[in-house]
C-alpha positions as a Python dict, from the first residue, in 0.01 Angstrom:
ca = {
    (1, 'X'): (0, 0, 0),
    (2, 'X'): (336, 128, -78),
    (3, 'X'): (299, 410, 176),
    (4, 'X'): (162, 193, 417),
    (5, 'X'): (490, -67, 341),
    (6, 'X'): (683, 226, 390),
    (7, 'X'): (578, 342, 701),
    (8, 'X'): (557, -78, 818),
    (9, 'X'): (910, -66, 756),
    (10, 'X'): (1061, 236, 881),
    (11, 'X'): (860, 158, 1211),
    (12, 'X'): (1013, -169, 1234),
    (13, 'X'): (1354, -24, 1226),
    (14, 'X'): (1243, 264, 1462),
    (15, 'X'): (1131, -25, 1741),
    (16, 'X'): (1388, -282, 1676),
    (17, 'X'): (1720, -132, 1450),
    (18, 'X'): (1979, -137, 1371),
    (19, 'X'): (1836, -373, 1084),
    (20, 'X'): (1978, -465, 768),
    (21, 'X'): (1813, -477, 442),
    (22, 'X'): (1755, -904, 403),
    (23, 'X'): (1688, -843, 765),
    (24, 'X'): (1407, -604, 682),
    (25, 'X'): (1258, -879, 415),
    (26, 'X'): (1267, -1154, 669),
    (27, 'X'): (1074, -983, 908),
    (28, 'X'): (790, -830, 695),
    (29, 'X'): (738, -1089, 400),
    (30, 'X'): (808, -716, 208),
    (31, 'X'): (975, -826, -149),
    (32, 'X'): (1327, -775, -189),
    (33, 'X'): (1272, -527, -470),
    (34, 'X'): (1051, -287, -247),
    (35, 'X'): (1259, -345, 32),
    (36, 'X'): (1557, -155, -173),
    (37, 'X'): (1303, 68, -321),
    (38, 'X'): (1184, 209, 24),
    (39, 'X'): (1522, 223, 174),
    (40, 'X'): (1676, 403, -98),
    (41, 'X'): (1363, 692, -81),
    (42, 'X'): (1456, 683, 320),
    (43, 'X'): (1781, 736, 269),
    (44, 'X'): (1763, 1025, 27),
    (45, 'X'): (1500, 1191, 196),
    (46, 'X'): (1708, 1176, 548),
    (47, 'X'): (1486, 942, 723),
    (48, 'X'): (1724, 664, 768),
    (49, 'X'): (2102, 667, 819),
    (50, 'X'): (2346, 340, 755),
    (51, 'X'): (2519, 260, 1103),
    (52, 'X'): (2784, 9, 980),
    (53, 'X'): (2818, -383, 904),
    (54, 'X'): (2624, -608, 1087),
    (55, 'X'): (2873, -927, 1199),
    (56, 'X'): (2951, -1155, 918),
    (57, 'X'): (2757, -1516, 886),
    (58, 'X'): (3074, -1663, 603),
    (59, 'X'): (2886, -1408, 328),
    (60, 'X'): (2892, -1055, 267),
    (61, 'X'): (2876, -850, 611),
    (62, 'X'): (2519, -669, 552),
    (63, 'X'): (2474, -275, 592),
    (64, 'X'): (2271, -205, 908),
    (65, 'X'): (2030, 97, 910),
    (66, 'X'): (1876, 339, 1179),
    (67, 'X'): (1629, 584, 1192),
    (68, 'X'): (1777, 959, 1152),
    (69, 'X'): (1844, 1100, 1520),
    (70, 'X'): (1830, 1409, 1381),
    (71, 'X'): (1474, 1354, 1179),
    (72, 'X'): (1310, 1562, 1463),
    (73, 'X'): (1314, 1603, 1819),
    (74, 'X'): (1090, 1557, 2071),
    (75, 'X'): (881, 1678, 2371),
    (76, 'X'): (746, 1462, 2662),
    (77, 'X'): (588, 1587, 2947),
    (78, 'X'): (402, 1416, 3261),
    (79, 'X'): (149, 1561, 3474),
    (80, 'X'): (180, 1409, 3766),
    (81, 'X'): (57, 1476, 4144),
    (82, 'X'): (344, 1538, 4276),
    (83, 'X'): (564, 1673, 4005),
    (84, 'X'): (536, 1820, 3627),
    (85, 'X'): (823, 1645, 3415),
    (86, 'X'): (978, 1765, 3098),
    (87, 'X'): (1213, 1570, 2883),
    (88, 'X'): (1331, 1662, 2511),
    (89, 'X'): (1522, 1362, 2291),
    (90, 'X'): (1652, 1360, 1914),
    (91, 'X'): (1429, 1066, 1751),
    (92, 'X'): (1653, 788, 1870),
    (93, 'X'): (1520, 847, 2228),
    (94, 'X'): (1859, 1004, 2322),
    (95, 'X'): (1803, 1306, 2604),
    (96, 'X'): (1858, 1620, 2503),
    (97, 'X'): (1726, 1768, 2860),
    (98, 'X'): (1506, 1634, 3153),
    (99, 'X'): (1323, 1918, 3367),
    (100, 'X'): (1062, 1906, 3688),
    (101, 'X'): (851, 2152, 3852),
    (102, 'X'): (600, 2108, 4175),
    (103, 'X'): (258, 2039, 4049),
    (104, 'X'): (59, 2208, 4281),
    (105, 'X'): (-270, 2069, 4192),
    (106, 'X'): (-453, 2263, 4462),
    (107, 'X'): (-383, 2574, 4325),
    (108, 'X'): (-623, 2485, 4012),
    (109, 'X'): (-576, 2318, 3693),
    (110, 'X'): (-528, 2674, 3538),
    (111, 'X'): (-198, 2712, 3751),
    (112, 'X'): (-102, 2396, 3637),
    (113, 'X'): (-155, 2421, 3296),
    (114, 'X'): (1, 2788, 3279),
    (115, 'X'): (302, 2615, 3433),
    (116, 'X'): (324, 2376, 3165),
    (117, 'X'): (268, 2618, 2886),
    (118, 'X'): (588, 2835, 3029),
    (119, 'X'): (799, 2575, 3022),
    (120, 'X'): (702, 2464, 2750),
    (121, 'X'): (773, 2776, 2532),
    (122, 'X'): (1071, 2765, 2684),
    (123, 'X'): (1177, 2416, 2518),
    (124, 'X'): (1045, 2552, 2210),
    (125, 'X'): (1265, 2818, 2193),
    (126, 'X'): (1569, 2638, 2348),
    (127, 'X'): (1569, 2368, 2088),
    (128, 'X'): (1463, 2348, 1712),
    (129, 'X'): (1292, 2135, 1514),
    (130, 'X'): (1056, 2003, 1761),
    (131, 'X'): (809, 1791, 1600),
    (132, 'X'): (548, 1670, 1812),
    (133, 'X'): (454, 1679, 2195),
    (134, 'X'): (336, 1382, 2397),
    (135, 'X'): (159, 1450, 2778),
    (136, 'X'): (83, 1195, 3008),
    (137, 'X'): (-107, 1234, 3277),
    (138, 'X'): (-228, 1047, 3618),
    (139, 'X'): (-591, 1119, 3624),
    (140, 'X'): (-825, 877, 3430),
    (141, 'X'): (-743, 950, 3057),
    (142, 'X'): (-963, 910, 2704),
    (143, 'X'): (-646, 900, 2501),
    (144, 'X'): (-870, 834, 2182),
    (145, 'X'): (-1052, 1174, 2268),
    (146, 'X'): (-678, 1359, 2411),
    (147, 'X'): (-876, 1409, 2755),
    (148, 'X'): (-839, 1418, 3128),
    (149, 'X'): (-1174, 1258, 3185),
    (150, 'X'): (-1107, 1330, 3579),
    (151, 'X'): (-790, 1269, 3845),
    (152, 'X'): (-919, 1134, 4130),
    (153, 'X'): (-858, 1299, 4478),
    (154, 'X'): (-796, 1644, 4197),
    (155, 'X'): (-1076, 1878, 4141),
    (156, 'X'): (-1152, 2082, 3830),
    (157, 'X'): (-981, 1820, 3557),
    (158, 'X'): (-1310, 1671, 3441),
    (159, 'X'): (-1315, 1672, 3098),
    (160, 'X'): (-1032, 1861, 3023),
    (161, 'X'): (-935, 1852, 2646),
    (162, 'X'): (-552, 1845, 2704),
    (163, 'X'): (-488, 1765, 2310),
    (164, 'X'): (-704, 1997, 2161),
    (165, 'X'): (-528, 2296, 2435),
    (166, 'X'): (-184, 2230, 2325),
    (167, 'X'): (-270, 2138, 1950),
    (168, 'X'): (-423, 2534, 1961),
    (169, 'X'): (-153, 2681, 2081),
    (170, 'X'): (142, 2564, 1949),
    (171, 'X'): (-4, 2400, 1624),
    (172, 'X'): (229, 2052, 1641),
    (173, 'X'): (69, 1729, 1673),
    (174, 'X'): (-28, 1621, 2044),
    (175, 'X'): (-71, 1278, 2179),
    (176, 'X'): (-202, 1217, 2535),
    (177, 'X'): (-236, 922, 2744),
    (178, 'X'): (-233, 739, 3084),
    (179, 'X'): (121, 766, 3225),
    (180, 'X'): (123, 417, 3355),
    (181, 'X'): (110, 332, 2998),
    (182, 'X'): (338, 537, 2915),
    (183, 'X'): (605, 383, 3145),
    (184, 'X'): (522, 83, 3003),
    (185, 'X'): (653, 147, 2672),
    (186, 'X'): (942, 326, 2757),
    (187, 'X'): (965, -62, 2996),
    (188, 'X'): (907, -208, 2586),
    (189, 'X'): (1154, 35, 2431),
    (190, 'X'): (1414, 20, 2636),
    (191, 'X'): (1390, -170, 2965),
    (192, 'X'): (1259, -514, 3132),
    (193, 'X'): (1011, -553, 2879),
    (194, 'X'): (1240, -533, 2592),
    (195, 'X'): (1158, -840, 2347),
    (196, 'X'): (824, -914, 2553),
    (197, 'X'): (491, -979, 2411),
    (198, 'X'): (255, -1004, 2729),
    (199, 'X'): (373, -822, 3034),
    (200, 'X'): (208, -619, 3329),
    (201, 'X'): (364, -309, 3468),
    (202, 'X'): (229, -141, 3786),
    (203, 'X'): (310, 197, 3910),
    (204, 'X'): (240, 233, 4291),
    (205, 'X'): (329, 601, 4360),
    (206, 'X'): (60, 844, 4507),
    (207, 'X'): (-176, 638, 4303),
    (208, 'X'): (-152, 335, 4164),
    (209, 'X'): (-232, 242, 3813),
    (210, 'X'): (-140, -11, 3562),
    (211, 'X'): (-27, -80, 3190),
    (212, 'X'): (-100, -465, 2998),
    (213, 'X'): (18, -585, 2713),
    (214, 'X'): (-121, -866, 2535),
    (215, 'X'): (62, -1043, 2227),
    (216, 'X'): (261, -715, 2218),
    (217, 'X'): (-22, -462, 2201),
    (218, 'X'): (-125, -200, 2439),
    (219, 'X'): (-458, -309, 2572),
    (220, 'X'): (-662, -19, 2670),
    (221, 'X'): (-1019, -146, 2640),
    (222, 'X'): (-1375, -45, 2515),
    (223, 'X'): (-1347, 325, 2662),
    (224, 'X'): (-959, 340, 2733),
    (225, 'X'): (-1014, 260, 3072),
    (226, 'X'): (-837, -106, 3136),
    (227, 'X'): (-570, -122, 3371),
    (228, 'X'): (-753, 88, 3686),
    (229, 'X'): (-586, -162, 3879),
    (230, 'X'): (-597, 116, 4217),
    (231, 'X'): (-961, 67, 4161),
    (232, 'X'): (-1000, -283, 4229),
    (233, 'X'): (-1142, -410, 4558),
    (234, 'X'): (-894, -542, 4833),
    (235, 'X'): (-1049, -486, 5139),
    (236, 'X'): (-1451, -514, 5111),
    (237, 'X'): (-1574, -317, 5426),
    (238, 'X'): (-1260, -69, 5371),
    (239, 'X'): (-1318, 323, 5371),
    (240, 'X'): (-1440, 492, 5085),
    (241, 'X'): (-1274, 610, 4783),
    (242, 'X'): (-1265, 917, 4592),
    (243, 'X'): (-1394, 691, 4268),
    (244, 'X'): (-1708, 590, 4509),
    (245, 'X'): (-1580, 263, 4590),
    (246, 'X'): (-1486, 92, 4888),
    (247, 'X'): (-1187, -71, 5007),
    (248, 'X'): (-981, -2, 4664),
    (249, 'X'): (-618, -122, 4650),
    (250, 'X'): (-530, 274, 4632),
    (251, 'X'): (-664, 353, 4983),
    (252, 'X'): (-413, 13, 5085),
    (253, 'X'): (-184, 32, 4900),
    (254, 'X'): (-64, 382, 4747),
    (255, 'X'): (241, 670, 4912),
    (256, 'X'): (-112, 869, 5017),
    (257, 'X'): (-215, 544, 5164),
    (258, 'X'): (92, 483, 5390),
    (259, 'X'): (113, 817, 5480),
    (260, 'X'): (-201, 838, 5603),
    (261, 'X'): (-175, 516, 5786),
    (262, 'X'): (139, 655, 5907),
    (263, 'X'): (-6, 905, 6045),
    (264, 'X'): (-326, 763, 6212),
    (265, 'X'): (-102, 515, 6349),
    (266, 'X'): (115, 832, 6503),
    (267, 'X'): (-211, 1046, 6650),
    (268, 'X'): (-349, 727, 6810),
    (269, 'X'): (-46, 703, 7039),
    (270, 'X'): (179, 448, 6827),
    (271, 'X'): (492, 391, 6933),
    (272, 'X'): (725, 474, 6681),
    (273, 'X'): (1097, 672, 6560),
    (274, 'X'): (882, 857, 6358),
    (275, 'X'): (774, 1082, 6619),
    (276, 'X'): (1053, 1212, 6690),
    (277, 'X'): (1157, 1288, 6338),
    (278, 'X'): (778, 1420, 6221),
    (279, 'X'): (768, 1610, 6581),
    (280, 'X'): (405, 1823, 6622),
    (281, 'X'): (395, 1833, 6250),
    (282, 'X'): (271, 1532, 6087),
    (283, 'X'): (298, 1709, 5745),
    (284, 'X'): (670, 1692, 5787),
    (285, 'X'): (624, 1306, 5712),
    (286, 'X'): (746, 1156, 5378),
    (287, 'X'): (764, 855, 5266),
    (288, 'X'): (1146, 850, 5250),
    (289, 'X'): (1141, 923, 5590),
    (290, 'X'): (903, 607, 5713),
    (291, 'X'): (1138, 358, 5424),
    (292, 'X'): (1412, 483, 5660),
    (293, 'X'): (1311, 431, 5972),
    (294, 'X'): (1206, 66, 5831),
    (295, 'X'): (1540, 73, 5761),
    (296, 'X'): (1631, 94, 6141),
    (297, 'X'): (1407, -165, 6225),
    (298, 'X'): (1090, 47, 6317),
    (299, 'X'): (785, -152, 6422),
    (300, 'X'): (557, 60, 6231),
    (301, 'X'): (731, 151, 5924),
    (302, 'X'): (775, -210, 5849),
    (303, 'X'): (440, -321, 5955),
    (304, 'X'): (294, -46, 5737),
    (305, 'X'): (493, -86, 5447),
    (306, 'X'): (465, -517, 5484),
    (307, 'X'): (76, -466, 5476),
    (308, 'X'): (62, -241, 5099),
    (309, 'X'): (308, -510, 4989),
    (310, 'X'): (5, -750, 5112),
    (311, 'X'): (-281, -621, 4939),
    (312, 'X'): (-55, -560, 4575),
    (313, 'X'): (7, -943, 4600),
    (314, 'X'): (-378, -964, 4673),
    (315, 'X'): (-454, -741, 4356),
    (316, 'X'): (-154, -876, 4124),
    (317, 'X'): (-308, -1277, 4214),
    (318, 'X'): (-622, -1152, 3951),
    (319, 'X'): (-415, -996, 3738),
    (320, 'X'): (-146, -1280, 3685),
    (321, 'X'): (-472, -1562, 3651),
    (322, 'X'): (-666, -1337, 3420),
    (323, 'X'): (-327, -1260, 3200),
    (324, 'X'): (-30, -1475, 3253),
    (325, 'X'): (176, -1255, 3166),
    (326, 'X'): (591, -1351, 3116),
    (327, 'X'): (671, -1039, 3350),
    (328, 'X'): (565, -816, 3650),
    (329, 'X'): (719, -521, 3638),
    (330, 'X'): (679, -262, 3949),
    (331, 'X'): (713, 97, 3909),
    (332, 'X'): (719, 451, 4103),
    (333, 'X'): (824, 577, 4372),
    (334, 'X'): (699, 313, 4644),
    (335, 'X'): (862, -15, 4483),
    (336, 'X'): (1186, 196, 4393),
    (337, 'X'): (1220, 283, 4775),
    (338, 'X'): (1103, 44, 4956),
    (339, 'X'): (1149, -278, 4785),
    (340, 'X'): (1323, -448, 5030),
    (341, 'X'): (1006, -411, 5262),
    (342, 'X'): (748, -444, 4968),
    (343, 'X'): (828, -768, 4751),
    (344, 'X'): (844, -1021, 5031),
    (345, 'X'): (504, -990, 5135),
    (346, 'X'): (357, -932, 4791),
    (347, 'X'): (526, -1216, 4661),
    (348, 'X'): (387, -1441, 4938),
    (349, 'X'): (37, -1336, 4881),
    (350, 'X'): (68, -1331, 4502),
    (351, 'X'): (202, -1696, 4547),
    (352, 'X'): (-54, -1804, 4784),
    (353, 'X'): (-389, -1644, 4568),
    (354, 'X'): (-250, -1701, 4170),
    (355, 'X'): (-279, -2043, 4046),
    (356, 'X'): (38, -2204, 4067),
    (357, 'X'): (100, -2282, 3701),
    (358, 'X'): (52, -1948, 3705),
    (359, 'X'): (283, -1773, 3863),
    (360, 'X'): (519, -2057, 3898),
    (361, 'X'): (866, -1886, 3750),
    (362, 'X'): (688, -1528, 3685),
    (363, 'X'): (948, -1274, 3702),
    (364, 'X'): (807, -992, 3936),
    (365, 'X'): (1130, -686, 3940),
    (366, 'X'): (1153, -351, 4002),
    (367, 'X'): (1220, -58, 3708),
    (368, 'X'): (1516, 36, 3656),
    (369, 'X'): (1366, 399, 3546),
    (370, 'X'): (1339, 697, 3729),
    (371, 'X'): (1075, 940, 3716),
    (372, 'X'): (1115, 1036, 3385),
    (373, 'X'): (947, 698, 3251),
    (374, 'X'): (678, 825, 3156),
    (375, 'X'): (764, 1145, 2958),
    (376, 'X'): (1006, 917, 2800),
    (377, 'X'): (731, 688, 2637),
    (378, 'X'): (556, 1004, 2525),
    (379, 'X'): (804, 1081, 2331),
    (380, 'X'): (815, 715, 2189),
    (381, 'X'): (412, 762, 2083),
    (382, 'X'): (487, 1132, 1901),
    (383, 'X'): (785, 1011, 1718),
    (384, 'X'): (563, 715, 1569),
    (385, 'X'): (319, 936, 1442),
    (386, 'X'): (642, 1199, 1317),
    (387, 'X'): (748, 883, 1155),
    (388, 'X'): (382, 747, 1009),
    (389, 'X'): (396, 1139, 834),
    (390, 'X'): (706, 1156, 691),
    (391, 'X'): (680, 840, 484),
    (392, 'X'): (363, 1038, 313),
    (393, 'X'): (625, 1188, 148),
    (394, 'X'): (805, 885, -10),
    (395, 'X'): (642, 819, -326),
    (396, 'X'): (781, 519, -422),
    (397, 'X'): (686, 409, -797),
}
């Protein structure tokens, strides 16, 4: 019990600090008496640091308390499709360094993962006192198991036990999970979702994938697998997916999505700036290039771009009636390029499908965070379980 107070209390000061010591008593029901007890065991032990007077309330200003920076740092890393991304913090979530490499997922998983371990023992080196690692990654994760169960559209991932790799080799704990989850509580932490209980985050980048929380818990489901949102039917006679469905929101809705409508649209004789800038080589398309020529009022870029918008709305209208959540929050590297074409359209059809007590006032807003989101919350689930082992040691009488 008094471990598991400890650990309860630290935690809440990790997630929520500075806090002060009544502060820590009003929140947990812990007695006063403990409350010292724990604090004082933190303290010596170099857990917690005191970070000044809180603002006096006509008594005696109260000492406020944070979590050590220095109690370890950290290693995040996302696997992505597009990119690998690296960032190290001290354990108040402060960057040390943020790295990214090309992914390359044709050239095999074993190219991929030798990439990772390189950098990796690179970090290792470069900074001390590294205490845990967290991976995310954008295939279909069992985070309870630490596996890559498989990444659609990816071959040769199926099954692969990413925890039980890195825990081998470098012998520090590992944590994997889903990297839309991931961005979500780095969107908890230290973002739009700060002080939220039941929010919905959506990533709409080569995939698409999504994060809920319910009464400010993660909810991942029986087998982990809640929040497939690219998964979900939005067009019923649509063309086949690599998950063996038809007429997912991914094959609508996703960068691979609008790039290959893009470029359908191009071959079939569409008129369109495009052509000019893509020339013979449709490759040479990117999705910064079609938001731009949007941009300059391009029939096809918008129209393109207005229809993805479309069929999120369609997919976020289930969403918001089966959840009503307080907040929609849109991530990746569609909705933080092309918002401007994006949100009208999806709000309209969200609007017209949700119920309207529903979605009546529902905040729907773009992430402020870049692409390191992700390998920022990773670091966010290792430090918790740095945190949950260090108060082992506090042996409070």
């Amino acid at each position: 019990m008094r471990r598991k107070n400890a650990f309860s209390l630290l935690r809440r000061i990790y997630t929520s600090g500075p806090l002060s010591r009544a502060d820590l008593v009003e929140m947990t029901g812990v007695a006063p008496s403990h409350v010292s007890l724990i604090v004082r065991g933190a303290l010596n032990r170099g857990l917690l640091q005191e970070r000044g007077l809180a603002p006096s309330n006509g008594g005696r200003r109260r000492v406020l308390l944070e979590i050590e920076p220095g109690l370890a740092a950290l290693v995040g890393i996302d696997i992505g499709r597009a990119h690998i991304r690296f960032v190290v913090t001290d354990f108040a979530g402060n960057i040390l360094t943020y790295k990214w490499l090309p992914t390359e997922p044709d050239k095999g998983k074993d190219h991929v993962l030798r990439a990772v371990h390189i950098e990796l023992e690179s970090l290792l080196k470069q900074f001390a006192g590294i205490g845990a690692i967290g991976i995310s990654h954008s295939g279909v994760i069992d985070q309870r198991a630490g596996k890559v169960i498989l990444w659609p559209m990816v071959e040769g991932w199926n099954d692969t036990p990413l925890r039980q790799i890195f825990t081998d080799a470098y012998g520090l704990p590992t944590f994997v999970e889903d990297c839309v989850r991931a961005m979500a509580l780095t969107e908890q932490r230290f973002g739009q979702a700060k002080g939220l209980r039941n929010f919905v985050l959506v990533s709409v980048g080569m995939g698409i994938g999504s994060a809920l929380f319910s009464e400010g818990h993660l909810h991942v489901g029986r087998d982990g697998l809640a929040g497939e949102l690219g998964h979900t039917t939005v067009a019923e006679n649509g063309g086949l997916c690599s998950c063996g469905n038809r007429g997912c929101l991914e094959l609508c809705s996703s960068a691979t999505a609008i790039l290959t409508r893009v470029r359908s649209e191009l071959e079939h004789g569409v008129s369109s700036s495009l052509t000019h800038e893509a020339g013979d080589d449709r490759d040479k398309l990117s999705v910064e290039l079609i938001v731009a020529a949007a941009k300059n009022h391009d029939r096809l870029s918008e129209r393109v771009l207005s229809e993805a918008g479309m069929h999120l709305g369609t997919a976020l209208a289930s969403v918001v009636n089966l959840l009503n959540p307080e907040k929609v929050i849109l991530a990746g590297m569609i909705p933080r390029a092309a918002s401007e074409f994006l949100l009208g359209p999806l709000l309209y059809n969200l609007r017209q499908r949700a119920l309207p007590q529903a979605v009546k006032d529902l905040p729907v807003v773009v992430s402020q965070f870049g692409e390191e989101a992700a390998a920022l919350g990773m670091v966010l689930t290792a430090a918790e379980s740095v945190l949950e082992t260090r108060c082992r040691e506090l042996e409070v009488a």
